[in-house]
N, C-alpha and C positions, 0 to 999 in steps of 0.2 A: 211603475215605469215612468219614466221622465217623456218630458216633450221637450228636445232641445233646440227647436224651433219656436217655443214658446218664451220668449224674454221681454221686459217690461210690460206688464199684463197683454200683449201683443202676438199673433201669431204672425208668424213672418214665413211665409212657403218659401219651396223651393222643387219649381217644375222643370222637369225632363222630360224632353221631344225628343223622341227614336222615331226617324225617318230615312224612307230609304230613298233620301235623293244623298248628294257627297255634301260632304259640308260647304264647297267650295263652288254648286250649284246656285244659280239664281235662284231655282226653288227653295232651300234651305234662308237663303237670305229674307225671301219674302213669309217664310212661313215664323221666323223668328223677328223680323215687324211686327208683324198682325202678333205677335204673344205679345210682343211689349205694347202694342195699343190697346190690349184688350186690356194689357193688367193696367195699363194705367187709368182707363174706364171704370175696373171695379177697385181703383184708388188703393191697389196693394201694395203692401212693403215688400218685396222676395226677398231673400236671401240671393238666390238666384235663379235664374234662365238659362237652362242649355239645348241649344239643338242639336244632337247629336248622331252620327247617320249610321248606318244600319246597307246590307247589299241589296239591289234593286231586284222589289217584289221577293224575295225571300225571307216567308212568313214563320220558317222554321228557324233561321237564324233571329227571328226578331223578336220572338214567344223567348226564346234563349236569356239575349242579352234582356229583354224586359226583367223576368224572374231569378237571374241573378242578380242585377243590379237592386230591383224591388225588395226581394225577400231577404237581402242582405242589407239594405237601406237599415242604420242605424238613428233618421234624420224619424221616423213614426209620422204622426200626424201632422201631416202641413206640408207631405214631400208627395208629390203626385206625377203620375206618371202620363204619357201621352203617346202612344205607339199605333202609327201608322201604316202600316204596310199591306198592300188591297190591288192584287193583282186581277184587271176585271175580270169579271168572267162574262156578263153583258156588253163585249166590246158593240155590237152594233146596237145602239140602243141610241134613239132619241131621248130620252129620259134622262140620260147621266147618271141610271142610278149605280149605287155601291154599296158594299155590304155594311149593315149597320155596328152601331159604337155598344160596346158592352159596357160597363162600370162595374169596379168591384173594389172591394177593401179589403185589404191584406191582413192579416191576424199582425202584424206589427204595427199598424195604422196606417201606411203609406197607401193612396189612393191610386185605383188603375182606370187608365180611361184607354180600351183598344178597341181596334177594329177586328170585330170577329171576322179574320179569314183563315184559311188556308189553316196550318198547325201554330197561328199564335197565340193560341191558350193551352198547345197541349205540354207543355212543363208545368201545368197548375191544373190537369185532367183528373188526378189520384186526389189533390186538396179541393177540388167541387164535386167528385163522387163520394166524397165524404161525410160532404158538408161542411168543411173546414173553412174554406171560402166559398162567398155566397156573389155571385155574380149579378148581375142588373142591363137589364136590356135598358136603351135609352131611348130620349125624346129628340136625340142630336139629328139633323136630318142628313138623308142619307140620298139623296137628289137637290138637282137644281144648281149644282156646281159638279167641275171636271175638273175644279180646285179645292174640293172641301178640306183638304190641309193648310189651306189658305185661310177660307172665305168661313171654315166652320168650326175645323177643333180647336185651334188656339182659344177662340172666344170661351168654347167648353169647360177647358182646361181652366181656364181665369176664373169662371164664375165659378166650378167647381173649388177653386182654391178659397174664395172668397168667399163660400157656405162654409168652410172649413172654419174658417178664419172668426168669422160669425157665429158659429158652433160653442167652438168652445169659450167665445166671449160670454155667450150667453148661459151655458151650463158647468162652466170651470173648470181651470188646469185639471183638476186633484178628479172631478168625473170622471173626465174623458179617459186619465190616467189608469181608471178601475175598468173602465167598460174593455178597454183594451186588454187588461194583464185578465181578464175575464174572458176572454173570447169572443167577445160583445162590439167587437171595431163597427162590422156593418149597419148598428144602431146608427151611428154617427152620422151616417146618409140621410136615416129616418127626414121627411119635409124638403131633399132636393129636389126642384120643380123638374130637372131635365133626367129624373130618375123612372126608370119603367118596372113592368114586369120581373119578378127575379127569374132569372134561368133552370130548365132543368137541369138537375144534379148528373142527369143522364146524357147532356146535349153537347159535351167535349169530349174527344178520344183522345189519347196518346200516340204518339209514334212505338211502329216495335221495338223493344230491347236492343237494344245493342245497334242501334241506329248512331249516326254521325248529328250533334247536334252545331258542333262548330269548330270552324279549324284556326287557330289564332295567327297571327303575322310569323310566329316564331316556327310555325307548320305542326304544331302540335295538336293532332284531334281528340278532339272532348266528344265523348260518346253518354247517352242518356242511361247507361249502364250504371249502379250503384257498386262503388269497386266490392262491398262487403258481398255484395251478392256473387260478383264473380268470383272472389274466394271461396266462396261454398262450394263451387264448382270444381275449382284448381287450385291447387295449393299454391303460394307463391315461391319460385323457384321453375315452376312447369315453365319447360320450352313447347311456345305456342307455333300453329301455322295460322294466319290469318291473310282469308281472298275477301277481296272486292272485286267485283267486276272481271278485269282482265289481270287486276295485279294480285301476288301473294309475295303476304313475306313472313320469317321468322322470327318471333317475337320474346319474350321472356314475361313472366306474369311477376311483378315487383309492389312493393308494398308501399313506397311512397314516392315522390319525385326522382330523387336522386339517389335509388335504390342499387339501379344497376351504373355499369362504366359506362364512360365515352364510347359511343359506336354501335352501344347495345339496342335497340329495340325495344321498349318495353311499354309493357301493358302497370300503368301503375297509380297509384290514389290521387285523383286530380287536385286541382286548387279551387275548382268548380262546384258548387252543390249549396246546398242550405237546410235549414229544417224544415221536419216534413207534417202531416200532419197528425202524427203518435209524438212529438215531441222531440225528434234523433235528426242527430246532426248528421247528415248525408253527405258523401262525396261524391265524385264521378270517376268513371274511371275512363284515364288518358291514355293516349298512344301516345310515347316519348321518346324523341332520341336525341340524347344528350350529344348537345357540340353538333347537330345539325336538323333537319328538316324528314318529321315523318312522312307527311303529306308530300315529301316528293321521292318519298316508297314504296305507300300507296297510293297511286296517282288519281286511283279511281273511285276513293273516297269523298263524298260528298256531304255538305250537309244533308239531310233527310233518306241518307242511303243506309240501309242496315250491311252491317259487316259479320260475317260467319269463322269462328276458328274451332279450332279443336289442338287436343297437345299434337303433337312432332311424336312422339311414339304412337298413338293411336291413329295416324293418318297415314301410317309405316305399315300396322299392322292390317290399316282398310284394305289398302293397295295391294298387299300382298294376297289378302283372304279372296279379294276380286278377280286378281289372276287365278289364286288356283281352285276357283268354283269354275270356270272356264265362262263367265258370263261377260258376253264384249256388249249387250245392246238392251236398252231399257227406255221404258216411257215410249206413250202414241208415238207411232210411226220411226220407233225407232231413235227418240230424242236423243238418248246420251249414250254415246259410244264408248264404254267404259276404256276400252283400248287406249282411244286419243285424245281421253280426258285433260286440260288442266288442272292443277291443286284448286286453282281457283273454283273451279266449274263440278270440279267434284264435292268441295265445300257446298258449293250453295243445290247440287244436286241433295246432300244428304239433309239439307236445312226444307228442301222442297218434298222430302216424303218425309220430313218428322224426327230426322236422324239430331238433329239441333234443332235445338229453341230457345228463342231468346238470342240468338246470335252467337250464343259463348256456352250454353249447356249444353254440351258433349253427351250427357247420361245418359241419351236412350242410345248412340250408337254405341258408345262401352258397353252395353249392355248387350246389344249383338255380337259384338267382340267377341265377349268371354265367353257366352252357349254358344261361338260361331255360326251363329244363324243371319248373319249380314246377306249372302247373297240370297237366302230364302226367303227374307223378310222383304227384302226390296222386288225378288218377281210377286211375293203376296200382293203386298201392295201396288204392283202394277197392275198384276189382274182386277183388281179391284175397281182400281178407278178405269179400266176398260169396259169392264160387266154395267158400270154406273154410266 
């Protein structure tokens, strides 16, 4: 592996700030000061400084853009990252405090320095249950400012780059180069004084399947779905129904961007994804609609909201089997009135007793389809969780 941040015997970084103030905030301005005093403190060369901003406290968009940008980072060691986003949960609190800075090293070499909150590690949950990436709690503090993107991580972020820099001055391009193509990046930490604890393997979750991970300007939603896995599910060609909340619509399951026409709907291989930790190059699978705006056909798509579908023939065949078992009323006290159901509401009803999983696996309710044991299975299951 090369380091092409490495040029005349010099490591020259190149830090990114993901924060969620607007670029155009007086906080962004001050927080990209304090980066360039710090780097000029620990006498670095960059390539460059970006501050770049992210939506206010939304920690699932921010885990997002981090491990895209990150684990697609063709820049390796010397490119570090710095992701902010820390929605209090101590708002009353003399202390100021906030949740603390994790560090980690990416199997590329690019360095992560984020605030564990909320779901901004959970696109990197499957690569620390692995052990694939090895996470580090840190010595950065986490009180005593109501600015620490100010007054604390910038300085992090510099010294961090400057152990970097210092690193491999000391142990050699051609090292660093093996430790890396070796799976040995997190060595490269080995002696950072603002390094802690490493984390348990067990201490990050994921969002569910088929959750919304981010909707782009162009209204196109990136779901944490792996498209290969939704074709195991459905073949490509299946006419989908897909509810969120109050919205449903029909969709087509397509095989890469520009699969289907203008006007169509489609579930299809994003441009989003990276490798994971078996070595496979992973995609995402997008809601697309060519020549306009998914996101404003589902309206009620969100990032961190799981979305539920099933085909358009199987969701023909529920409705029908529902009428003619003659069952209007299900769930405590009567919750879901099969009668005056929504598509929407009936989606996420059958995702509520087990009918889907994962948001997109259909199987277990095909599977009452065909025994037509649909409406048997769902008073089962109702009794069940009444007796409990």
């Amino acid at each position: 592996m090369t380091l092409p941040l490495f040029q005349d015997d010099n490591l020259k970084p190149v830090i990114t700030v993901l924060t969620d103030y607007p670029r155009d905030d007086l906080a962004s301005d001050e927080v990209r000061q304090a980066l360039i005093t710090a780097c000029a403190v620990e006498k670095l060369d960059c390539f460059s400084m970006d501050v770049a901003a992210i939506p206010g406290m939304n920690t699932i968009v921010a885990g997002f853009k981090t491990a895209q940008l990150a684990l697609n980072s063709q820049m390796g060691v010397g490119h570090v990252f710095l992701t902010n986003c820390a929605p209090r949960k101590n708002i009353i609190s003399a202390r100021s405090k906030g949740e603390g800075v994790w560090i980690g090293m990416l199997p590329n070499g690019v360095a992560v320095l984020t605030v564990a909150s909320g779901y901004a590690l959970a696109p990197f949950a499957d690569m620390i249950q692995s052990g694939h990436i090895r996470f580090f709690e840190s010595k950065i503090p986490d009180e005593g400012s109501q600015f620490r993107s100010r007054d604390y991580f910038p300085a992090a972020a510099a010294h961090l780059a400057a152990f970097l820099r210092d690193r491999v001055a000391e142990i050699g391009a051609e090292e660093v180069s093996q430790r890396v193509a070796k799976g040995d990046a997190a060595s490269l930490l080995d002696g950072f004084d603002l390094l802690g604890a490493a984390v348990d393997t067990d201490a990050v979750t994921g969002l569910p399947k088929g959750t919304v991970w981010y909707i782009d300007n162009f209204g196109n939603i990136k779901l944490n779905l792996v498209h290969e896995t939704l074709l195991s599910f459905h073949e490509v060609g299946t006419n989908m129904v897909i509810g969120v909340g109050d919205s449903v619509a029909n969709a087509v399951i397509g095989s890469a961007g520009f699969s289907q026409g203008e006007g169509i709907l489609a579930l299809t291989r994003g441009s989003s994804g990276w490798t994971d930790d078996k070595g496979q190059d992973i995609r995402f699978t997008e809601i697309f609609l060519r020549g306009s705006s998914a996101a404003q056909i589902l309206r009620d798509a969100q990032p961190g909201v799981q979305l539920f579908a099933v085909s358009k023939d199987d969701l023909t065949r529920a409705q029908q089997m529902l009428r003619d078992s003659g069952l209007q009323y299900i769930g405590a006290h009567d919750l879901y009135n099969l009668y005056m159901m929504s598509e929407a509401r009936l989606l996420e009803m059958f995702a509520h007793y087990g009918l889907i999983k994962d948001g997109f696996d259909s199987r277990p309710l095909k599977k009452r389809l065909d025994d037509g044991s649909l409406a048997a299975y769902l008073q089962q299951q109702d009794k069940g969780r009444n007796a409990a």
